[in-house]
N, CA, C and O atoms as a MOPAC input file, in Angstrom:
PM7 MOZYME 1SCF
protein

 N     22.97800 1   -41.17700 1   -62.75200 1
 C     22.49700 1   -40.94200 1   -64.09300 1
 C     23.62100 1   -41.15600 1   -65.08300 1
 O     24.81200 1   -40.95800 1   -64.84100 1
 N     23.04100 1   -41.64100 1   -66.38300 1
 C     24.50800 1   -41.36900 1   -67.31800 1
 C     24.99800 1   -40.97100 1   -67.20900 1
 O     24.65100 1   -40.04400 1   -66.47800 1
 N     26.54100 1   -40.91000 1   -67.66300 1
 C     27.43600 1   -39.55600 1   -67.92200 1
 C     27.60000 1   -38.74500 1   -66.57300 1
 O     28.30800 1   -37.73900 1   -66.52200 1
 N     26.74400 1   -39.35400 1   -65.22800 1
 C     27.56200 1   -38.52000 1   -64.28800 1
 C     28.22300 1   -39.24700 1   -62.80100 1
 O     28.00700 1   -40.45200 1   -62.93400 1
 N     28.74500 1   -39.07300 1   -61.80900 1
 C     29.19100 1   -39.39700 1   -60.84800 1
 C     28.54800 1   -39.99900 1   -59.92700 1
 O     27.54600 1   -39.34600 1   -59.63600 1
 N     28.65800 1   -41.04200 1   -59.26300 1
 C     27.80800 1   -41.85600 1   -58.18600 1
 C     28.46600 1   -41.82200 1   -56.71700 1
 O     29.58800 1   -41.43400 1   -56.39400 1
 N     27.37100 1   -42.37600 1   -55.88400 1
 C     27.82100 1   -42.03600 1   -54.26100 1
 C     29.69500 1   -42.45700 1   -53.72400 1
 O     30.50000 1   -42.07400 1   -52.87500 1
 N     29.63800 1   -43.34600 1   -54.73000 1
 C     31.57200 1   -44.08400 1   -54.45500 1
 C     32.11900 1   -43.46500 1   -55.10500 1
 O     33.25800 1   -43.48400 1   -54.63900 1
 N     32.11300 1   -42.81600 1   -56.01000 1
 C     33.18700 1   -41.37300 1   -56.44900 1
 C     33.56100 1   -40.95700 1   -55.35000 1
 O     34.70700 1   -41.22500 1   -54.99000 1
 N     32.65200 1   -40.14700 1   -54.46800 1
 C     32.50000 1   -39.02200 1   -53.74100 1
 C     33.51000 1   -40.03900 1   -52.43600 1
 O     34.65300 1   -39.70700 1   -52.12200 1
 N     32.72100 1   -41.38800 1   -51.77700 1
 C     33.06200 1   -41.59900 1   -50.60700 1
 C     33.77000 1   -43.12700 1   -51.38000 1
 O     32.95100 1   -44.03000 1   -51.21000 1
 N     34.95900 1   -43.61400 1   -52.11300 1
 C     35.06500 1   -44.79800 1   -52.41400 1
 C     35.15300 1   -46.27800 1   -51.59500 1
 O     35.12100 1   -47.35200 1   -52.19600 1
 N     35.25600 1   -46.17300 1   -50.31300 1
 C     34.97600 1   -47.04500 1   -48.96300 1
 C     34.30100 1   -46.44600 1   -47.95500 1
 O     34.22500 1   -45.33100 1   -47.43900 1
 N     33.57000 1   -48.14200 1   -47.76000 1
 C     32.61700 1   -47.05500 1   -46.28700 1
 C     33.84100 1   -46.56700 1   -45.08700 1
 O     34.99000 1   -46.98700 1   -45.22400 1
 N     33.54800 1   -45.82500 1   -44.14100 1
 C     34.02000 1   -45.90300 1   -43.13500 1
 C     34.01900 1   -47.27300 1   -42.11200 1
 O     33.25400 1   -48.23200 1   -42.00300 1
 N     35.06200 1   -46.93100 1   -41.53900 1
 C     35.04000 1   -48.66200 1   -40.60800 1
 C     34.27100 1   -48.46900 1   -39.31300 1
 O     34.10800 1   -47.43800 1   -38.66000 1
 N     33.73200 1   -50.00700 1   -39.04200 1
 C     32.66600 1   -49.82200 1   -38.32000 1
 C     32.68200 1   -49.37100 1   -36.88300 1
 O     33.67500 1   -49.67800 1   -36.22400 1
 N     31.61000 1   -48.60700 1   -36.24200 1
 C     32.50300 1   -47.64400 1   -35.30300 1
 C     33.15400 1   -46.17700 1   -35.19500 1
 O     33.20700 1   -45.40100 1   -34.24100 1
 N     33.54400 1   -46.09300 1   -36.27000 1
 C     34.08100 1   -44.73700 1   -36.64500 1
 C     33.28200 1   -43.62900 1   -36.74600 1
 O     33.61700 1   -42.47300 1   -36.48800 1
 N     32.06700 1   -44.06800 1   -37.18100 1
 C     30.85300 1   -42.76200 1   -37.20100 1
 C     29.94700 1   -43.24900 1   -36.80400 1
 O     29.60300 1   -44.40800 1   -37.04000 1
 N     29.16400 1   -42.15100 1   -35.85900 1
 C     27.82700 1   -42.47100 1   -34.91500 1
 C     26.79000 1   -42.67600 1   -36.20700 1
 O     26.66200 1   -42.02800 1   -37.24600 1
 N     26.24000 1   -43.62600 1   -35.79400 1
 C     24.88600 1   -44.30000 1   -36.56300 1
 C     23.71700 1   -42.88700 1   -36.07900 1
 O     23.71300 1   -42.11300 1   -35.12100 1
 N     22.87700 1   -43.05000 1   -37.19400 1
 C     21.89400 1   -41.85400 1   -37.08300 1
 C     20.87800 1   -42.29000 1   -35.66100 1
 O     20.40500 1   -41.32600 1   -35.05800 1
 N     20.59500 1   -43.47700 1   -35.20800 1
 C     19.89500 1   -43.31600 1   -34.24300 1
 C     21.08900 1   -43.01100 1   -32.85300 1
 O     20.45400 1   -42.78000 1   -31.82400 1
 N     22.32600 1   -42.97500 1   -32.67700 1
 C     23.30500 1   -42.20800 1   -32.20100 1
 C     23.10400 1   -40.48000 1   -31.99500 1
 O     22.73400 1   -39.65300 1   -31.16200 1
 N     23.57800 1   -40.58500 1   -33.24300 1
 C     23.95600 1   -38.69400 1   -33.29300 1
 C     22.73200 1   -37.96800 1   -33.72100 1
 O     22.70000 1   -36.82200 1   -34.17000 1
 N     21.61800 1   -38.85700 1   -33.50900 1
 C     20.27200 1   -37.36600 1   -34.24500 1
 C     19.93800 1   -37.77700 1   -35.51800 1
 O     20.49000 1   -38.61500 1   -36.23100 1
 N     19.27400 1   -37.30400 1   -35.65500 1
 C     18.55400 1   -36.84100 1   -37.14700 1
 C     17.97600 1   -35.60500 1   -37.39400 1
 O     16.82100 1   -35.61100 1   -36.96800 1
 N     18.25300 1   -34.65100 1   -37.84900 1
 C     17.34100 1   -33.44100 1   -37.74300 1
 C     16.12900 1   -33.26000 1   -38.92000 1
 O     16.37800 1   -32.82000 1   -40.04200 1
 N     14.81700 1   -33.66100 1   -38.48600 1
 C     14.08900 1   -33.80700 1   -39.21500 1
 C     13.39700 1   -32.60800 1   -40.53400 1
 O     12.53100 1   -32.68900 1   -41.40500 1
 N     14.21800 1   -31.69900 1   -40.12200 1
 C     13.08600 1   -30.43200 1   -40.99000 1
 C     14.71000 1   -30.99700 1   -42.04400 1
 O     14.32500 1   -31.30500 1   -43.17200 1
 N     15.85400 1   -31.12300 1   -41.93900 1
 C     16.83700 1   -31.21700 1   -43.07400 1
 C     16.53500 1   -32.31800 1   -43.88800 1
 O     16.75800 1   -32.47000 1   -45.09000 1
 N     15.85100 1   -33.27300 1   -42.85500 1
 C     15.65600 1   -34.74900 1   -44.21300 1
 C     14.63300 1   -34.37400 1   -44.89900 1
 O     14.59800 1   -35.02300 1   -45.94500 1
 N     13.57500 1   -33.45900 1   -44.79800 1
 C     12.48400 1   -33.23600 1   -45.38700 1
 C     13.11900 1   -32.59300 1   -46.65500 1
 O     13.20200 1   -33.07300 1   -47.78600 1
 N     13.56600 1   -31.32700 1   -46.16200 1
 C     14.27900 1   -30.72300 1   -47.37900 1
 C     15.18200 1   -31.13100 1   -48.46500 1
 O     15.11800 1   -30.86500 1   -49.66500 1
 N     15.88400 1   -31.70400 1   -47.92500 1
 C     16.40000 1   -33.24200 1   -48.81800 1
 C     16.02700 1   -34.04700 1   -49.64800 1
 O     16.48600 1   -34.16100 1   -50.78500 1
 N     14.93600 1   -34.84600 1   -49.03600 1
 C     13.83000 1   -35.29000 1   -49.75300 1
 C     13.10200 1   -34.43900 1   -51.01100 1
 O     13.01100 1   -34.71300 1   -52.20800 1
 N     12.77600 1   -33.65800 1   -50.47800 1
 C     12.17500 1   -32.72300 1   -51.46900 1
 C     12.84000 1   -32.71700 1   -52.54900 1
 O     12.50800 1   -33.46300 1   -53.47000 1
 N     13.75600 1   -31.99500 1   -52.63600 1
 C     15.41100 1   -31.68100 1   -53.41700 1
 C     15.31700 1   -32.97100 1   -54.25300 1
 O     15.23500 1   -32.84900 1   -55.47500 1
 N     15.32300 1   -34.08600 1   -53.74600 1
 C     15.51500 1   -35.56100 1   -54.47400 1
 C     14.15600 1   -35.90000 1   -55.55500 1
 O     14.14200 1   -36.39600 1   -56.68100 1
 N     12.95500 1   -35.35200 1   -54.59000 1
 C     11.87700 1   -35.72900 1   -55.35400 1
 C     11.53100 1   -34.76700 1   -56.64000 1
 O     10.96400 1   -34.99600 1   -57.70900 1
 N     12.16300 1   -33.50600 1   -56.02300 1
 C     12.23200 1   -32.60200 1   -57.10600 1
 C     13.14900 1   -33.17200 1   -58.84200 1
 O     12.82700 1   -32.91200 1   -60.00100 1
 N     14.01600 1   -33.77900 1   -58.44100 1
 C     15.52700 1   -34.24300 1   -59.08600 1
 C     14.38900 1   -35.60500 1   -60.12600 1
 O     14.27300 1   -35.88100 1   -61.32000 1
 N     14.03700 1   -35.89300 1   -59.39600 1
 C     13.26200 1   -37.45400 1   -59.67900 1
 C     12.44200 1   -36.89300 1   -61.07400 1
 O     12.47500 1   -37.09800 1   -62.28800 1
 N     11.69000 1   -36.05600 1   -60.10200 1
 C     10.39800 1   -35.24800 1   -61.58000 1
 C     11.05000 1   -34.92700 1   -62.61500 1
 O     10.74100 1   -35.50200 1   -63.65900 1
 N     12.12100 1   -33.93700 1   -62.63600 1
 C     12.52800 1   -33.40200 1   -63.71400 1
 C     13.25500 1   -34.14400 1   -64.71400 1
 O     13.66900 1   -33.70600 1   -65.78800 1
 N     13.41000 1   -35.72600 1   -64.08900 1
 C     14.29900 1   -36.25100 1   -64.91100 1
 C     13.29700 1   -37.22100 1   -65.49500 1
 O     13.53100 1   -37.58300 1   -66.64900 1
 N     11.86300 1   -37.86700 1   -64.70000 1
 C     11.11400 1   -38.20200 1   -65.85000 1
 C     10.44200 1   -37.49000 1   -66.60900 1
 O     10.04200 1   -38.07400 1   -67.61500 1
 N     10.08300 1   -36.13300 1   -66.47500 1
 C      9.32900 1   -35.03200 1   -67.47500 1
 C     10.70300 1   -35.02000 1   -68.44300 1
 O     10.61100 1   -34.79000 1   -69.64800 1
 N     11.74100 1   -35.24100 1   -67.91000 1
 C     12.60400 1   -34.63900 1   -69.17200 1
 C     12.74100 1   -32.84600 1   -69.21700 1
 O     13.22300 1   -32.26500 1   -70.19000 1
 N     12.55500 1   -32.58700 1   -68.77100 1
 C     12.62100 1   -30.86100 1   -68.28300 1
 C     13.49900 1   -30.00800 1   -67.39000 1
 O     13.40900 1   -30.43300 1   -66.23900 1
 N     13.98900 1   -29.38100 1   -67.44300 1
 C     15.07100 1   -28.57400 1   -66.74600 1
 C     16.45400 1   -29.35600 1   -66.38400 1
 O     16.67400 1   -30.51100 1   -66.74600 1
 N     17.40800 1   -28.51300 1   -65.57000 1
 C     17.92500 1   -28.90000 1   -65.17800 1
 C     18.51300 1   -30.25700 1   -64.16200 1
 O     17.51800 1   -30.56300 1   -63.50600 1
 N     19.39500 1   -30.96900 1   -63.84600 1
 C     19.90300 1   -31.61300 1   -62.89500 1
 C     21.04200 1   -31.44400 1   -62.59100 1
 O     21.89700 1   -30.83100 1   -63.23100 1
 N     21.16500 1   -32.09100 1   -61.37100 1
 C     22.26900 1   -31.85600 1   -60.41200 1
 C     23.35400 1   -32.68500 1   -60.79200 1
 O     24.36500 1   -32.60800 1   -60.09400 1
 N     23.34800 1   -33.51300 1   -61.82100 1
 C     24.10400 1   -34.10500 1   -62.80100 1
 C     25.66900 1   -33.65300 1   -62.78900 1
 O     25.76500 1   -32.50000 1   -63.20700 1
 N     26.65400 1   -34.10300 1   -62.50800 1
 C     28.19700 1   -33.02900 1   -62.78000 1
 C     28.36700 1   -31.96500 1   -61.29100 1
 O     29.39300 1   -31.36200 1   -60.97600 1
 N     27.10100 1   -31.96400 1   -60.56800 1
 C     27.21800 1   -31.06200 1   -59.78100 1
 C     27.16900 1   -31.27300 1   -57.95900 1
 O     26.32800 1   -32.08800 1   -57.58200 1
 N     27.57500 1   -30.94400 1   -57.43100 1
 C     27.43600 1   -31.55700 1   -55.81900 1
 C     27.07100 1   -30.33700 1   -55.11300 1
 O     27.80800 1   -29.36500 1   -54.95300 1
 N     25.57800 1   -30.49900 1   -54.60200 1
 C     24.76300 1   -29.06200 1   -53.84400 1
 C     25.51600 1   -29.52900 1   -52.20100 1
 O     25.56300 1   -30.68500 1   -51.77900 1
 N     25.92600 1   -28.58700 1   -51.64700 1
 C     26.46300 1   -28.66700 1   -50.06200 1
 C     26.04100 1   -27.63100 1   -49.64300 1
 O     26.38600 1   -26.48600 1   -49.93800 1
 N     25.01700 1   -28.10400 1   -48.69800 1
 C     24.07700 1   -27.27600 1   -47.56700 1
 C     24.83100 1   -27.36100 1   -46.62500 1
 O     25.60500 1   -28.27300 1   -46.33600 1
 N     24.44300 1   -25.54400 1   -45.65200 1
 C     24.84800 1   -25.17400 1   -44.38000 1
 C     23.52400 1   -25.15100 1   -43.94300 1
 O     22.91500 1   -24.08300 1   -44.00300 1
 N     22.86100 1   -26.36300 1   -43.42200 1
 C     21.26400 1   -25.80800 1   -42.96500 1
 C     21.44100 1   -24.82500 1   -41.98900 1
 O     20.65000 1   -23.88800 1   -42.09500 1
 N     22.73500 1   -24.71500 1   -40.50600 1
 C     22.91400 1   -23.77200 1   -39.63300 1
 C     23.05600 1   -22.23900 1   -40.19700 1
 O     22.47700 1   -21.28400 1   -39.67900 1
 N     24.01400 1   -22.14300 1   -41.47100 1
 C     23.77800 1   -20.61200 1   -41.73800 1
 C     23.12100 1   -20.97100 1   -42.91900 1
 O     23.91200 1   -20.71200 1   -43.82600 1
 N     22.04800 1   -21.45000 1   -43.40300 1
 C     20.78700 1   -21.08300 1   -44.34200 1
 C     21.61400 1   -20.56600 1   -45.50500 1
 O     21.56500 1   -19.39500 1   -45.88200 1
 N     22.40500 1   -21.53900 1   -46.07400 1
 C     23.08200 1   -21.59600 1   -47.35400 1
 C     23.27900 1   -22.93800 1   -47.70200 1
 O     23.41100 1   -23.90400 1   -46.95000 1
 N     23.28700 1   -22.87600 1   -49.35000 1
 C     23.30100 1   -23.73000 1   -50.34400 1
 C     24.33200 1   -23.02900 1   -51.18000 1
 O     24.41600 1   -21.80300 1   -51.25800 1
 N     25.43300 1   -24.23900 1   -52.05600 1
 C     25.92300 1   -23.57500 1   -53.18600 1
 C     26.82700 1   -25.10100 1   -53.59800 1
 O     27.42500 1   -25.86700 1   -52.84200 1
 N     26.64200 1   -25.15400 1   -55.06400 1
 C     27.12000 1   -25.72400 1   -55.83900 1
 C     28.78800 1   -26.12400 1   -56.11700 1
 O     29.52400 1   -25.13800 1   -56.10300 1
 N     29.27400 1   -27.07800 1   -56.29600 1
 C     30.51400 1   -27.70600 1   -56.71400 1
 C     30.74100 1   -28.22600 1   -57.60100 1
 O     30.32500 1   -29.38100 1   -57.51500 1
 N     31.33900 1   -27.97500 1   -58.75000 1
 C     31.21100 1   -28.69800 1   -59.71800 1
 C     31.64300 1   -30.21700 1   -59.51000 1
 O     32.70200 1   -30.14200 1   -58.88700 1
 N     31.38700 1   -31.36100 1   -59.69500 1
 C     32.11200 1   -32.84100 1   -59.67400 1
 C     31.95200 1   -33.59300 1   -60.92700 1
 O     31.19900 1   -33.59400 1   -61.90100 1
 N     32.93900 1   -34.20600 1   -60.50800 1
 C     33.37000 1   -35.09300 1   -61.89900 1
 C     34.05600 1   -36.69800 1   -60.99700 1
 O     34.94300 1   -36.97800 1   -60.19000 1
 N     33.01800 1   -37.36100 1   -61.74300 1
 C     33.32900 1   -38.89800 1   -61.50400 1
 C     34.92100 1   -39.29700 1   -61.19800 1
 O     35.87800 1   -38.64600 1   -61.61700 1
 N     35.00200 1   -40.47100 1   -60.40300 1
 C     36.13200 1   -40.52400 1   -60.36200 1
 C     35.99500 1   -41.90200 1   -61.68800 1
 O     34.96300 1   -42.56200 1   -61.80100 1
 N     37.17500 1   -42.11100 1   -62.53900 1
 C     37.05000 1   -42.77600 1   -63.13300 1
 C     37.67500 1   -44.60600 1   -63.00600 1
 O     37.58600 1   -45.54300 1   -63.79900 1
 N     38.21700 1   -44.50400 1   -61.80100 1
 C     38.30500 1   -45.86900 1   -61.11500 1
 C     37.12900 1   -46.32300 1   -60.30800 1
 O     37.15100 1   -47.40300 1   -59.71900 1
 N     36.10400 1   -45.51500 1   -60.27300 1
 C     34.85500 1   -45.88800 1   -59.21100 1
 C     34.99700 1   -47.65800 1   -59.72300 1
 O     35.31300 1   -48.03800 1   -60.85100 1
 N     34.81300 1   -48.14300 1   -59.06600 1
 C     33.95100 1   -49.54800 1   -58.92200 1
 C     32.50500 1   -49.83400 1   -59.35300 1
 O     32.22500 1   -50.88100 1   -59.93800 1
 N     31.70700 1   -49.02000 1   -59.09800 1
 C     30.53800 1   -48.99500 1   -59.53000 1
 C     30.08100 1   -48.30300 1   -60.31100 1
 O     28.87000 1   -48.47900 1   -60.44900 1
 N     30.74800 1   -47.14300 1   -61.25900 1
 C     30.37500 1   -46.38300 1   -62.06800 1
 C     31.14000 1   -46.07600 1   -63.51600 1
 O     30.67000 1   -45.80200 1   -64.62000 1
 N     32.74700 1   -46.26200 1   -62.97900 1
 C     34.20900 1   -45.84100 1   -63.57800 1
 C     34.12700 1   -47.01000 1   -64.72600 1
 O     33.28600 1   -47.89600 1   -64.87900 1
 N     35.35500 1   -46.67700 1   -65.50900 1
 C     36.03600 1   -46.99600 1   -66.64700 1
 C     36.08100 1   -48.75000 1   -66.00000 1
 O     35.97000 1   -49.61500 1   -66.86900 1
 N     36.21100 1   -49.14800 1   -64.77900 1
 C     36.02400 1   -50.22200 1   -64.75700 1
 C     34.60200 1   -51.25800 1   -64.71100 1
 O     34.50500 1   -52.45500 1   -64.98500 1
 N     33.80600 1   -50.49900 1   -64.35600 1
 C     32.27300 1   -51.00700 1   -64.45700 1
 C     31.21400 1   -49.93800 1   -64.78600 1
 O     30.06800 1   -50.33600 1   -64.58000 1
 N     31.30300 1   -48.85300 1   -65.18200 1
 C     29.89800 1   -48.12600 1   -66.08000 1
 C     30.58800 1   -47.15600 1   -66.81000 1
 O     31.53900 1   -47.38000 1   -67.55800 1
 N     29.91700 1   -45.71300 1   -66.49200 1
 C     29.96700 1   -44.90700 1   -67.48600 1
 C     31.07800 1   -44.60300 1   -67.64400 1
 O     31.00100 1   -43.90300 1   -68.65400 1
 N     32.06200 1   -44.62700 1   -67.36700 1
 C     33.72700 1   -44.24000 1   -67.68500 1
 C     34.00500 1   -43.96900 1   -69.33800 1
 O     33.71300 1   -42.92100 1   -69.91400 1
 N     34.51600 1   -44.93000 1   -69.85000 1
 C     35.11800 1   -44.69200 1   -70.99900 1
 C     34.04600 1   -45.02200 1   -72.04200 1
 O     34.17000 1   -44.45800 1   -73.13000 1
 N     33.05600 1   -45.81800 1   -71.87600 1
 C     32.29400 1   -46.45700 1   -72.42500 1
 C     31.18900 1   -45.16600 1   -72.78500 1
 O     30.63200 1   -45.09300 1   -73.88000 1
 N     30.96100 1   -44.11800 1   -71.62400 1
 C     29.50800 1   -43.06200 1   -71.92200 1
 C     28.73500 1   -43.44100 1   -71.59800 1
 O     28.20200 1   -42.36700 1   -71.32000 1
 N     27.70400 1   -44.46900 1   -71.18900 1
 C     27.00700 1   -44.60600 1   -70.78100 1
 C     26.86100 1   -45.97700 1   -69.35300 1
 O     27.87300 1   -46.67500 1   -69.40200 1
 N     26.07800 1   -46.35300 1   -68.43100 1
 C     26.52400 1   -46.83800 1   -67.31200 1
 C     25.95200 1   -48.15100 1   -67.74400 1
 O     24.97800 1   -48.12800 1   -68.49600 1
 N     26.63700 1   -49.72200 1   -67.20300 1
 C     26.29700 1   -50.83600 1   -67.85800 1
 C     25.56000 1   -51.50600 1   -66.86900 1
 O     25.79800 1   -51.41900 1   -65.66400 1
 N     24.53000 1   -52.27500 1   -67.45400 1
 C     23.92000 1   -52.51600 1   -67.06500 1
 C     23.86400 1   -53.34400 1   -65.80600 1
 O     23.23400 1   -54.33600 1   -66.17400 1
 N     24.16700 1   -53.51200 1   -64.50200 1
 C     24.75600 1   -54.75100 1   -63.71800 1
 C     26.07500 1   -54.36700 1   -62.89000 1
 O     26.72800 1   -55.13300 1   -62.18200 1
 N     26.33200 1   -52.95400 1   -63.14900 1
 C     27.90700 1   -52.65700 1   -63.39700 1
 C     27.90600 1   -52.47300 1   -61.49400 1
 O     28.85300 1   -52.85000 1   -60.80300 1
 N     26.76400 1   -51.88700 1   -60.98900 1
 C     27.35300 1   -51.40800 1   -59.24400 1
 C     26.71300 1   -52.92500 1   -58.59700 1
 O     26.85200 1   -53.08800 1   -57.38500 1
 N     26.18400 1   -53.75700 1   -59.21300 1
 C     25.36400 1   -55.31100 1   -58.96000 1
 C     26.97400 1   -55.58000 1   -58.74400 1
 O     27.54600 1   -55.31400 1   -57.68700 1
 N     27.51400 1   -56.05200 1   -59.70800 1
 C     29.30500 1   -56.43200 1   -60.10600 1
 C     29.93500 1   -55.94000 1   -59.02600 1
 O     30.56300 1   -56.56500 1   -58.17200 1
 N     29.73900 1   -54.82300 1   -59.10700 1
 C     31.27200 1   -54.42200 1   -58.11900 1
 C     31.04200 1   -54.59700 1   -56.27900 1
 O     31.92900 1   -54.36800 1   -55.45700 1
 N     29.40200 1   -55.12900 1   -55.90100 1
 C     29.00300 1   -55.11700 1   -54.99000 1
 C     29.24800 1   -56.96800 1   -54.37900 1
 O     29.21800 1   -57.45200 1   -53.24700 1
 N     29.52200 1   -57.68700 1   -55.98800 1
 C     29.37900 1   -59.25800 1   -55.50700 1
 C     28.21100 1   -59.56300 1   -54.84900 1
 O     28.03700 1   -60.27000 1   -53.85700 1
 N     27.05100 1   -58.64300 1   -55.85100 1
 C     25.58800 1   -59.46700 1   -55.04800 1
 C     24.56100 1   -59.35600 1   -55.92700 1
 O     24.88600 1   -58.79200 1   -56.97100 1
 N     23.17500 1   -59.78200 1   -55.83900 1
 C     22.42300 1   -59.72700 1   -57.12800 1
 C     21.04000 1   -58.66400 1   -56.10000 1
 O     20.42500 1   -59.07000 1   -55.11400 1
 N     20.93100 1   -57.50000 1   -56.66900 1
 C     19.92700 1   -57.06200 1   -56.19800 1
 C     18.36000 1   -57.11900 1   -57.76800 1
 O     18.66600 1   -57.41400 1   -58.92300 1
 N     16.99900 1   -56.80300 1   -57.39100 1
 C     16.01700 1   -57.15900 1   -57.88900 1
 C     16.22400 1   -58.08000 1   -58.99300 1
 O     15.70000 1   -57.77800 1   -60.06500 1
 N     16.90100 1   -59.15400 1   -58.91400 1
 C     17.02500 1   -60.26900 1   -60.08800 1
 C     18.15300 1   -59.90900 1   -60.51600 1
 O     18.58100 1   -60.87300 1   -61.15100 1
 N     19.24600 1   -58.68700 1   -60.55500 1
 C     19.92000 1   -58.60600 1   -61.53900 1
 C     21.46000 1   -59.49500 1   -61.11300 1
 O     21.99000 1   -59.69400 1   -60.01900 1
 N     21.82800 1   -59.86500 1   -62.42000 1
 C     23.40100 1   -61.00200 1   -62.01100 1
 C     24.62300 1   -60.74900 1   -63.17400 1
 O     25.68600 1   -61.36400 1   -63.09600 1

């Protein structure tokens, strides 16, 4: 979303290949993707009603094993590649249009 942090802040390179078990590897635990989902679809609504809160600035980290949730505040990194002062919302305030297309060297739904 504008003005906030994207998945390459958080992780700025993937891991190398090999290094982490692929989900049909290590599991999937299905009642957590549901809840997840939810969480996302919840996130989705409120941001086209325009109503309440978002998770915007914020990073939720679940213990599904001890049945806790709690908040982190985050803040973009501002070298992201796909978001930062070099291709979106960084210095500019708002995220440009093409900007994670750019930093990916590929054209996804038409965009170049």
């Amino acid at each position: 979303l504008p003005g906030g942090p994207c998945y390459r802040c958080l992780y700025p390179e993937p891991p190398p290949p090999g290094s982490v078990p692929t989900c049909a590897e290590a599991g999937v635990i299905g009642a957590l993707a549901g809840v997840m989902g939810s969480l996302q679809a919840l996130e989705a609504i409120k941001i086209i009603l325009g109503r309440g809160s978002t998770y915007t600035g914020r990073l939720l980290v679940v213990d599904a094993l001890a049945g806790r949730f709690r908040e982190v505040p985050w803040r973009g990194d501002p070298r992201c590649p796909a978001c930062g002062a070099a291709g979106g919302h960084g210095a500019a305030g708002g995220p440009r249009r093409g900007a994670a297309v750019e930093a990916r060297g590929g054209d996804v739904l038409g965009e170049s």
